[in-house]
Each structure stands twice: as structure tokens, then as C-alpha cells.
DSSP file (Angstrom, degrees, kcal/mol; ACC not computed):
  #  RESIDUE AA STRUCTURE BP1 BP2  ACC     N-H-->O    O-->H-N    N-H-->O    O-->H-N    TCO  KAPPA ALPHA  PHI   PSI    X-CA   Y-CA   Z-CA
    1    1 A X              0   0    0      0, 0.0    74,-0.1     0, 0.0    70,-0.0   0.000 360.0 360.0 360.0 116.4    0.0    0.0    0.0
    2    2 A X     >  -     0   0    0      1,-0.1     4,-2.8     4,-0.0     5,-0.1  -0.245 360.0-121.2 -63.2 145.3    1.4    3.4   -1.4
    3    3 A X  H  > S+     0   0    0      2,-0.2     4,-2.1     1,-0.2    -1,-0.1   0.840 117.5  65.3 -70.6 -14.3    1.6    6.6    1.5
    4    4 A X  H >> S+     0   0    0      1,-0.2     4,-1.0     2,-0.2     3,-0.6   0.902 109.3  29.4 -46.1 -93.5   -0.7    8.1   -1.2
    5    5 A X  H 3> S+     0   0    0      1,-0.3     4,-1.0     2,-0.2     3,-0.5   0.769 119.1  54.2 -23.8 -56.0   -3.3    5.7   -0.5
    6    6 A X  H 3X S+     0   0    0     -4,-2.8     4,-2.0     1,-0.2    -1,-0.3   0.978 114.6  47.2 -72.2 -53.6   -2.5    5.0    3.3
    7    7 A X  H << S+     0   0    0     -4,-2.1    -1,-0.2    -3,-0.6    -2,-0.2   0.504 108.7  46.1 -73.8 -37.0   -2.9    8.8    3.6
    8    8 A X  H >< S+     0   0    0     -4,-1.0     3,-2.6    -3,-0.5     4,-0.4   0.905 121.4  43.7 -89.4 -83.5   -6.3    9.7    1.6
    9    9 A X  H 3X S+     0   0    0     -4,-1.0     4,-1.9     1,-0.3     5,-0.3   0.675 108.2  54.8 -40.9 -59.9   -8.1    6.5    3.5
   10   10 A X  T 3< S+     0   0    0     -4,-2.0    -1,-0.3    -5,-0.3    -3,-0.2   0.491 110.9  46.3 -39.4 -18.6   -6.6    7.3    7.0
   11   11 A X  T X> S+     0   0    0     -3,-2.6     3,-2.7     2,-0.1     4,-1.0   0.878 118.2  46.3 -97.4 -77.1   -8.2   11.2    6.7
   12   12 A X  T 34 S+     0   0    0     -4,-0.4     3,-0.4     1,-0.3    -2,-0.2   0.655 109.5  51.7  -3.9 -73.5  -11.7    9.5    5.4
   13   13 A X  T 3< S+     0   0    0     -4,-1.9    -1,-0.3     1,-0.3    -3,-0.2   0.401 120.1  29.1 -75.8 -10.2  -11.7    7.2    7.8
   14   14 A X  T <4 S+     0   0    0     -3,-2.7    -1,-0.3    -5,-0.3    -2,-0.2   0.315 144.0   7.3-120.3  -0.1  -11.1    9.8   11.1
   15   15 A X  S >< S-     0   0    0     -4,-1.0     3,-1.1    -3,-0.4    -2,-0.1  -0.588  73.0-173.1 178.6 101.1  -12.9   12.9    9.6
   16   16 A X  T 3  S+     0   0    0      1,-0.3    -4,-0.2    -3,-0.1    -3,-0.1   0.939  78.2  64.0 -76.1 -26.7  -14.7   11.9    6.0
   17   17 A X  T 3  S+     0   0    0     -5,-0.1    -1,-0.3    -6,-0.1    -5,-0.0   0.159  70.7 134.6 -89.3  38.1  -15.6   15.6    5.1
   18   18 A X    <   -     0   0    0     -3,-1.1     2,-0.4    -6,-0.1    -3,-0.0  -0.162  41.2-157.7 -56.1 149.9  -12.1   16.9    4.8
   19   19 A X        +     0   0    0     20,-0.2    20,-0.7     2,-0.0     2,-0.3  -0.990  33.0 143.2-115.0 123.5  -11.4   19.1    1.8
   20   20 A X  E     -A   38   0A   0     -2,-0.4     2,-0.4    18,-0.2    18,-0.2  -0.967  42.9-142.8-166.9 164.6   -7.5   19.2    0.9
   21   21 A X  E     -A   37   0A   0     16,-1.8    16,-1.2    -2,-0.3     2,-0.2  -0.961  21.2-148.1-143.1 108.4   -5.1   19.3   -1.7
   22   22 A X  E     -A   36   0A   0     -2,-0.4     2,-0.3    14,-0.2    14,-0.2  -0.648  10.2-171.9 -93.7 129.0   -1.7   17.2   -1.2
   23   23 A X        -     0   0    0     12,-3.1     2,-0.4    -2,-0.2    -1,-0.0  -0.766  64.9 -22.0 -98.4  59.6    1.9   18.4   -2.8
   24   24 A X  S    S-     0   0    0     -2,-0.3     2,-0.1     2,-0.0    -2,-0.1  -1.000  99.2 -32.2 142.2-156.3    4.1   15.9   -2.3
   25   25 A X        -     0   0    0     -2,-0.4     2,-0.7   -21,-0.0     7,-0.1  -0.502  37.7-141.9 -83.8  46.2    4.3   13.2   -0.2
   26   26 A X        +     0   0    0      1,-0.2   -19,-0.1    -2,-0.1     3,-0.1   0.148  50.4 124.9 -76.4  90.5    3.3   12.6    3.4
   27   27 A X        +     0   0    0     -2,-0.7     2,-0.2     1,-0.1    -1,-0.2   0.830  68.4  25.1-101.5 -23.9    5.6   10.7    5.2
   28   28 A X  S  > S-     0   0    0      1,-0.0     4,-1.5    -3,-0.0     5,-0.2  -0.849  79.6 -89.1-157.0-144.5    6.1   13.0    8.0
   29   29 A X  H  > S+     0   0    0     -2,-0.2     4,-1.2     2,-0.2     5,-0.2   0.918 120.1  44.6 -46.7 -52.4    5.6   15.3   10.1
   30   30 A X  H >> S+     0   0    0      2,-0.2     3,-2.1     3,-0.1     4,-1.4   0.985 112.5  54.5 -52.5 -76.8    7.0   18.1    8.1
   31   31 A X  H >> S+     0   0    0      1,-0.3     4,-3.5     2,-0.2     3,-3.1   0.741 105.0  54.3 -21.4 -73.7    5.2   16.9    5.0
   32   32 A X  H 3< S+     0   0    0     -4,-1.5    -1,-0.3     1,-0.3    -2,-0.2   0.526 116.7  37.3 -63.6 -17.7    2.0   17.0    6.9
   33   33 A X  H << S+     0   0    0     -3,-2.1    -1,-0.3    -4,-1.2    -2,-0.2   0.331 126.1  29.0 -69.8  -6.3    2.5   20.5    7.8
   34   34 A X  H << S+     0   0    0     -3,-3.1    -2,-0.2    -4,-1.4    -3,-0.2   0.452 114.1  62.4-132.7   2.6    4.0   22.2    5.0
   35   35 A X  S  < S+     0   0    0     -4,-3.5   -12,-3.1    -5,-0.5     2,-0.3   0.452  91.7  54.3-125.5  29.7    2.5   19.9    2.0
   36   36 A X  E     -A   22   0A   0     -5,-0.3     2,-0.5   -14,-0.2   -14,-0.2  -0.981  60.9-144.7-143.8 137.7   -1.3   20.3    2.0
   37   37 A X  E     -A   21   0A   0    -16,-1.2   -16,-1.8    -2,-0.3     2,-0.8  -0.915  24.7-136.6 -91.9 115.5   -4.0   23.3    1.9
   38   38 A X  E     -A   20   0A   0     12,-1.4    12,-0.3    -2,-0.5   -18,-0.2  -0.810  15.3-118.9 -93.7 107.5   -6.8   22.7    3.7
   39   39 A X        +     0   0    0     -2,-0.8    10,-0.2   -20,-0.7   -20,-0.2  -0.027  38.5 170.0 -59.5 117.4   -9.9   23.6    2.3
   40   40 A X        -     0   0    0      8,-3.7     2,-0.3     1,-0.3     9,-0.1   0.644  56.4 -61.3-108.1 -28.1  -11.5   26.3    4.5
   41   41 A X        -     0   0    0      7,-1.2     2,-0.3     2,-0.0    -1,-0.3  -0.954  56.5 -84.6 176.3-170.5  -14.3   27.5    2.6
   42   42 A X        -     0   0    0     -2,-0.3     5,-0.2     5,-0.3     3,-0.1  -0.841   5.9-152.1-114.9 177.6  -15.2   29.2   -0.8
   43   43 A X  B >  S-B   46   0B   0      3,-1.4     3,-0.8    -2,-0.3     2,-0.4  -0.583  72.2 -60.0-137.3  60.3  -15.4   32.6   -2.3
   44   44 A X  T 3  S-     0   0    0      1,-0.2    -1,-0.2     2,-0.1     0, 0.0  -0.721 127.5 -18.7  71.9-129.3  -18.2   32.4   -5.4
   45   45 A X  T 3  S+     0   0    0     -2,-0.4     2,-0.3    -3,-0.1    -1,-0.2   0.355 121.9 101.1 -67.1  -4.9  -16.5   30.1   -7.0
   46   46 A X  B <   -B   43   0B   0     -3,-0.8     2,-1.9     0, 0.0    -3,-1.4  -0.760  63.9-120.4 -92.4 105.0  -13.0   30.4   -5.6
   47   47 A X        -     0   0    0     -2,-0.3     2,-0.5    -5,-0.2    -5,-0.3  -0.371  13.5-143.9 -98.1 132.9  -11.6   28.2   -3.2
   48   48 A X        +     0   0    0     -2,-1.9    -8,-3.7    -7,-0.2    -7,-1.2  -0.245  27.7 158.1 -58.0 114.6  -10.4   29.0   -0.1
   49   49 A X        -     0   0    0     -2,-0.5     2,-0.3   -10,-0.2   -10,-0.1  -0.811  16.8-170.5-147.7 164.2   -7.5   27.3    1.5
   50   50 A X        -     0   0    0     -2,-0.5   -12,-1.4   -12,-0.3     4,-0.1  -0.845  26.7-136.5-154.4 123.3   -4.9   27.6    4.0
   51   51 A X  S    S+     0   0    0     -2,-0.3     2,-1.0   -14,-0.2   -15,-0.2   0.632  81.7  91.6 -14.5 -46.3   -2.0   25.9    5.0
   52   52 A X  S    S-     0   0    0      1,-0.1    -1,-0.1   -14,-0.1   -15,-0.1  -0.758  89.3-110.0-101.6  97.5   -2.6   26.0    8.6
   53   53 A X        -     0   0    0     -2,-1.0    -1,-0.1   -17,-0.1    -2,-0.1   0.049  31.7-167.6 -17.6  99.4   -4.7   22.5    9.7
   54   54 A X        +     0   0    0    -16,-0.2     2,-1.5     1,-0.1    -1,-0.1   0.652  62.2  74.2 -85.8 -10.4   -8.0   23.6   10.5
   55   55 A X        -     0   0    0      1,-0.2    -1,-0.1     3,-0.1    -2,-0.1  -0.834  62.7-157.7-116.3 124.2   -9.4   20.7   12.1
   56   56 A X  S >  S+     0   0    0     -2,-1.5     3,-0.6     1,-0.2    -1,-0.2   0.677  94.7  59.8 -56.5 -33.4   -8.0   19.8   16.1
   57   57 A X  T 3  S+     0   0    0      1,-0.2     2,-1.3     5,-0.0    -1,-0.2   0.997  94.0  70.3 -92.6 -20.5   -8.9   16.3   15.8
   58   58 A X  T 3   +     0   0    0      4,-0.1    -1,-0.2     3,-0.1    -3,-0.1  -0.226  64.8 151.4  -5.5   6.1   -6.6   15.8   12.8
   59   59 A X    X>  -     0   0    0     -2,-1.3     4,-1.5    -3,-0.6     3,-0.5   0.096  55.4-107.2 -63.4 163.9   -3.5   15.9   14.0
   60   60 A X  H 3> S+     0   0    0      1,-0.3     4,-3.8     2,-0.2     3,-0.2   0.895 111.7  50.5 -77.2 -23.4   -0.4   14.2   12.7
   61   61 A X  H 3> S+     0   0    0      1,-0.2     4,-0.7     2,-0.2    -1,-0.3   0.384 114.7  44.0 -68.0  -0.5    0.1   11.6   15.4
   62   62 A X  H <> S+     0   0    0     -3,-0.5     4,-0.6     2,-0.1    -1,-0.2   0.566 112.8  49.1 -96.0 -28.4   -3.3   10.5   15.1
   63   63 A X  H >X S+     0   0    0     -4,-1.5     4,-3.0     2,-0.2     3,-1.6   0.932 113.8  54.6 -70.1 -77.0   -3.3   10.6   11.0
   64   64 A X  H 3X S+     0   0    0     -4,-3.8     4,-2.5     1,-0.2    -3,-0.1   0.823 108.2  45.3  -7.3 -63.6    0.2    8.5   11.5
   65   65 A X  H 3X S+     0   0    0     -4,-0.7     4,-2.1     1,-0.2    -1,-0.2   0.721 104.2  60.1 -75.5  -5.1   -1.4    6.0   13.5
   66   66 A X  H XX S+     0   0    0     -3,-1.6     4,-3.4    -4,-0.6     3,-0.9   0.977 116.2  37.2 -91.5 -70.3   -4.4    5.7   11.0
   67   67 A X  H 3X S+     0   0    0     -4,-3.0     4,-1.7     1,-0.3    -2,-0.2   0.741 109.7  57.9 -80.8 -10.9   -1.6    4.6    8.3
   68   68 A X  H 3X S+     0   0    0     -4,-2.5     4,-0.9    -5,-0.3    -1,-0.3   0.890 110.6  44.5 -51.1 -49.7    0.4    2.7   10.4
   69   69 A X  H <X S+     0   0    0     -4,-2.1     4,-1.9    -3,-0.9     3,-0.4   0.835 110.5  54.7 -64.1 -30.4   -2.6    0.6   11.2
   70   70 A X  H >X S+     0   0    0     -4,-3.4     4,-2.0     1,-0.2     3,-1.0   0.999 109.6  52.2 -61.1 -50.3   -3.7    0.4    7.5
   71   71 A X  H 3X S+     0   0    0     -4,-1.7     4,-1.6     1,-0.2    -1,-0.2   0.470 101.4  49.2  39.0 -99.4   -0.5   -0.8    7.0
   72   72 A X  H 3X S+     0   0    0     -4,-0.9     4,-1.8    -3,-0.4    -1,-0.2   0.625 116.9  51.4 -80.7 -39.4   -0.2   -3.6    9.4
   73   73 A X  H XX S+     0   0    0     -4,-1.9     3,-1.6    -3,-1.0     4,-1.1   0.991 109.4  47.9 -74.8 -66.9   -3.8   -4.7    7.8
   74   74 A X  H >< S+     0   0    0     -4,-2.0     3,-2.6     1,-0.3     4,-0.5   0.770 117.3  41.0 -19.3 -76.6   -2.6   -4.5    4.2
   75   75 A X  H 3< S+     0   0    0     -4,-1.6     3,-0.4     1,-0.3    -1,-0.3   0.654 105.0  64.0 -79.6 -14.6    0.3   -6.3    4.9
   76   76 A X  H << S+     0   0    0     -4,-1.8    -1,-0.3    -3,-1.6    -2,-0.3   0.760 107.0  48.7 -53.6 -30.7   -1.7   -9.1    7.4
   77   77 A X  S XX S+     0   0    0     -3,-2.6     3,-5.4    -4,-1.1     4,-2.3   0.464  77.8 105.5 -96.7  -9.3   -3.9  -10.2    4.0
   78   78 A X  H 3> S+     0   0    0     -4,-0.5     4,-1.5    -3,-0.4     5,-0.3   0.890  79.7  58.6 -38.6 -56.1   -0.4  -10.6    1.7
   79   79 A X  H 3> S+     0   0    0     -4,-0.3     4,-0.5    -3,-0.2    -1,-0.3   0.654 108.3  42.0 -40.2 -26.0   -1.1  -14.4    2.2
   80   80 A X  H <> S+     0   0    0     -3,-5.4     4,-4.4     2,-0.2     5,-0.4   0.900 115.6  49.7 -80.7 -46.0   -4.7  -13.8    0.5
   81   81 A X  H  X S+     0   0    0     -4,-2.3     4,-0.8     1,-0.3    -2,-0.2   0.754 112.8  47.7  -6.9 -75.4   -3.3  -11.6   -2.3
   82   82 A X  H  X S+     0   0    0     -4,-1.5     4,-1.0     1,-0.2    -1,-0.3   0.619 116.8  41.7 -52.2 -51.6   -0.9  -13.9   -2.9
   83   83 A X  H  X S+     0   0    0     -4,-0.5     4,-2.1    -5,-0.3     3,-0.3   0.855 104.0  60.0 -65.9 -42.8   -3.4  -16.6   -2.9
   84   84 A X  H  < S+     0   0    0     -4,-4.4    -1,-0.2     1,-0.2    -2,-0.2   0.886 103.4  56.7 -62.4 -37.2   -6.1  -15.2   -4.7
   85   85 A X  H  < S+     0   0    0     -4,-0.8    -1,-0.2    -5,-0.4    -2,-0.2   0.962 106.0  48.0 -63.6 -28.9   -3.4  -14.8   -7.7
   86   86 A X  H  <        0   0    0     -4,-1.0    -2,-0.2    -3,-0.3    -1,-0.1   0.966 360.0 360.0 -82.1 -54.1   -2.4  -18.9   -7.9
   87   87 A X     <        0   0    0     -4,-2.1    -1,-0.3     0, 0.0    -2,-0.2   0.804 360.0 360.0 -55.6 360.0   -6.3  -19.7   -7.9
């Protein structure tokens, strides 16, 4: 599982109506502060965004553990993967 991937479920899955737009990578803390604008609002048609993580429960040690646990699941099913391909 790519940090792309770990990174968009792991937001879903602890706050699903996020708006945000990712630059990079997120692998760690600095990434997760300096490489997404977080969609704050609009302006007519214009969106509004800001650097600065508007939502408290969102943090990066709690986003971490999110993709640490996906992770650990991903890589707990390799044996089906794996299986599913020889059938």
C-alpha cells in the first residue's frame, strides 16, 4: 500500500468531510504540515485554502497511527493476495 493511498483513507476514515489538496508526499511530520492546503471554505467560485490544519482532531500523530494501522492490515492479508493470484 502506497503513502498516497494510506494517507487519503486514513483522513476518510477519522474525519470523511475533509477538503484538501496534497503536494508531495506525506511521510512525515514536516510533510503533513508544510505539504497540504486545507480547504477552509469558498469565495463564489474560488476556493479557499490555508496551509494551517483547521481541524484539532486531525492531528499528525493520530493521521500516522491511522496509516500505520492500515498498514499492518494491508500487509496481514499478503497471504490472501498472494493466494487469490495462484487460484
Amino acid at each position: 500500500m502506497d503513502n498516497v493511498e494510506k494517507f487519503w483513507t486514513a483522513i476518510r476514515i477519522l474525519k470523511s468531510d475533509v477538503e484538501c489538496t496534497v503536494n508531495g508526499n506525506i511521510e512525515t511530520e514536516d510533510d503533513y504540515n508544510n505539504n497540504i492546503l486545507w480547504k477552509t471554505g469558498t469565495d463564489g467560485e474560488t476556493s479557499i485554502s490555508t496551509k494551517t490544519n483547521p481541524h484539532p482532531e486531525l492531528t499528525w500523530e493520530k493521521v500516522n497511527a491511522e496509516m500505520t494501522r492500515l498498514q499492518a492490515e494491508y500487509d496481514s492479508l499478503a497471504y490472501a493476495r498472494k493466494r487469490a493470484i495462484v487460484y
